[in-house]
C-alpha positions in Angstrom: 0.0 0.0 0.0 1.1 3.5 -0.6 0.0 6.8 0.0 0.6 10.6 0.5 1.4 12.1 3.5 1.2 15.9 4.2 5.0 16.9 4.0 6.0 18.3 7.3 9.4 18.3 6.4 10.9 21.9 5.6 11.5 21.7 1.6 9.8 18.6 0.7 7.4 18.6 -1.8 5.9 15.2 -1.6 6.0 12.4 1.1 4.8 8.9 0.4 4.6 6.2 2.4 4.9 2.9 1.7 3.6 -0.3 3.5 3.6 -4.0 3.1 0.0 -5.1 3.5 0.9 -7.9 5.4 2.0 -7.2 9.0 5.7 -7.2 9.8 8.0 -5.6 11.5 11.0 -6.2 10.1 12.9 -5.7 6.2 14.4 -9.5 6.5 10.4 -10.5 7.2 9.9 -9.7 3.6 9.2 -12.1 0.9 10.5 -11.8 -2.3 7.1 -9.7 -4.2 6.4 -8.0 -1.3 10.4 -6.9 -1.5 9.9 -6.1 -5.2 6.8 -3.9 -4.7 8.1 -1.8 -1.8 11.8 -1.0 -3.3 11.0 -1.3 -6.7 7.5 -1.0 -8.4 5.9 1.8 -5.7 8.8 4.1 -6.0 8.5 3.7 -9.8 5.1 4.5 -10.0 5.3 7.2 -8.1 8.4 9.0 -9.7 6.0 7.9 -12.8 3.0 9.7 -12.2 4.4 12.5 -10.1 7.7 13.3 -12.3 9.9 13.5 -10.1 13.8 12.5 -10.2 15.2 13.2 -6.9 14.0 11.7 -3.5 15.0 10.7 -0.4 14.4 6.5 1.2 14.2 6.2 5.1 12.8 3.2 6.3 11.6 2.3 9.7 12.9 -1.1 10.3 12.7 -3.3 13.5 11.9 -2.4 17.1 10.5 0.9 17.0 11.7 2.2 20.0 15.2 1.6 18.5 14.8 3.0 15.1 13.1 6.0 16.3 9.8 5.1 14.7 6.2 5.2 16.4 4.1 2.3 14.6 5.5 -1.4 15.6 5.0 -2.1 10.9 7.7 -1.9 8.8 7.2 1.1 6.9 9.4 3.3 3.8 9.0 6.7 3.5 9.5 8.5 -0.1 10.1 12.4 0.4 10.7 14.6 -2.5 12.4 17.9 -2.5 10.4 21.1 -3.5 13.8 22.4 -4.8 13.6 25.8 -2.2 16.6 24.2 -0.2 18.3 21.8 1.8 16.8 20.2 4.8 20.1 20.7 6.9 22.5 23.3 6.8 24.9 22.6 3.8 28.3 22.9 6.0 27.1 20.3 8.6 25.6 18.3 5.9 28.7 17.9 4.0 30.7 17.7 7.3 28.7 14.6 8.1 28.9 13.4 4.7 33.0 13.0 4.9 32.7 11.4 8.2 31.0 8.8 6.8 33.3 8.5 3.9 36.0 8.2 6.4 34.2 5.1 8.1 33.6 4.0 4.6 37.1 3.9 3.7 38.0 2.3 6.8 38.7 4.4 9.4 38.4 3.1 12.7 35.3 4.5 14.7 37.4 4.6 17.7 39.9 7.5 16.5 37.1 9.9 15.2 37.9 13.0 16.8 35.0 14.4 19.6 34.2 16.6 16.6 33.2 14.0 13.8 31.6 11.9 16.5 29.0 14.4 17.6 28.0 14.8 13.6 27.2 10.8 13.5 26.3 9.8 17.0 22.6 10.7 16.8 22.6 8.6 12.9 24.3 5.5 14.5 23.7 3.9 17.5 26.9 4.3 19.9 27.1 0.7 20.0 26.6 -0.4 16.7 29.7 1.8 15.4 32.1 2.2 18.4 32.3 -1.7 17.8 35.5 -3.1 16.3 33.9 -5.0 13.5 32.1 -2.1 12.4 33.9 -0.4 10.2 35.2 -3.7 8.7 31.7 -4.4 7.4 31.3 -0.5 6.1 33.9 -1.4 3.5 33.8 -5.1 3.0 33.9 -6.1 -0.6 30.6 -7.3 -1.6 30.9 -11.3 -2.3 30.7 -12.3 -5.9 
């Protein structure tokens, strides 16, 4: 299912929501159509119909009380910009962004100065990233 949410996002045009029928909480609960219909054939549609290009994916996955959601249902959330600006300010934004590349590349979570780590903490749970393996995974060649 899929529908249109009022956008209370500053500069967003449009924001869908998108929900498997079937109740679950969780992405790895999905079945193969149901995966094909949520990341592939709504979002299509909808850039369809609506003609738009850009958009940004945030999906509430899991417990909600750990992924910051309020309904227990696996939801995706489709928000289009309205092209008047960004949502964040551009310096942080792009301050954040080469963090993350940092973590990409391999960087060890650990020697992120006090700095860098306030720009991701609140994106990734303390746990999750402080741990060793982490930034292994971040850059781990996929398997073909």
């Amino acid at each position: 299912m899929a529908w249109h949410c009022n956008p209370p996002e500053k500069h967003t045009r449009w924001h869908f929501l998108i929900v498997p029928k079937r109740h679950v909480t969780d992405s790895m609960e999905l079945n193969g159509p149901e995966i094909l219909v949520m990341m592939s054939l709504f979002p299509n549609h909808l850039m369809r119909d609506f003609g738009f290009k850009s958009r940004g994916l945030l999906m509430r996955d899991g417990d909600a009380t750990l992924s910051a959601g309020t309904i227990e249902h696996l939801h995706l959330h489709i928000m289009v910009p309205d092209g008047t600006g960004r949502a964040e300010a551009e310096a942080e934004s792009l301050a954040r962004a080469l963090v993350f590349e940092k973590l990409r590349q391999g960087m060890e979570p650990e020697t992120l100065t006090d700095g860098e780590w306030d720009l991701v903490k609140d994106r990734v749970p303390d746990t999750l990233i402080r741990d060793p393996g982490f930034a292994a995974m971040l850059h781990e060649q996929p398997k073909k």
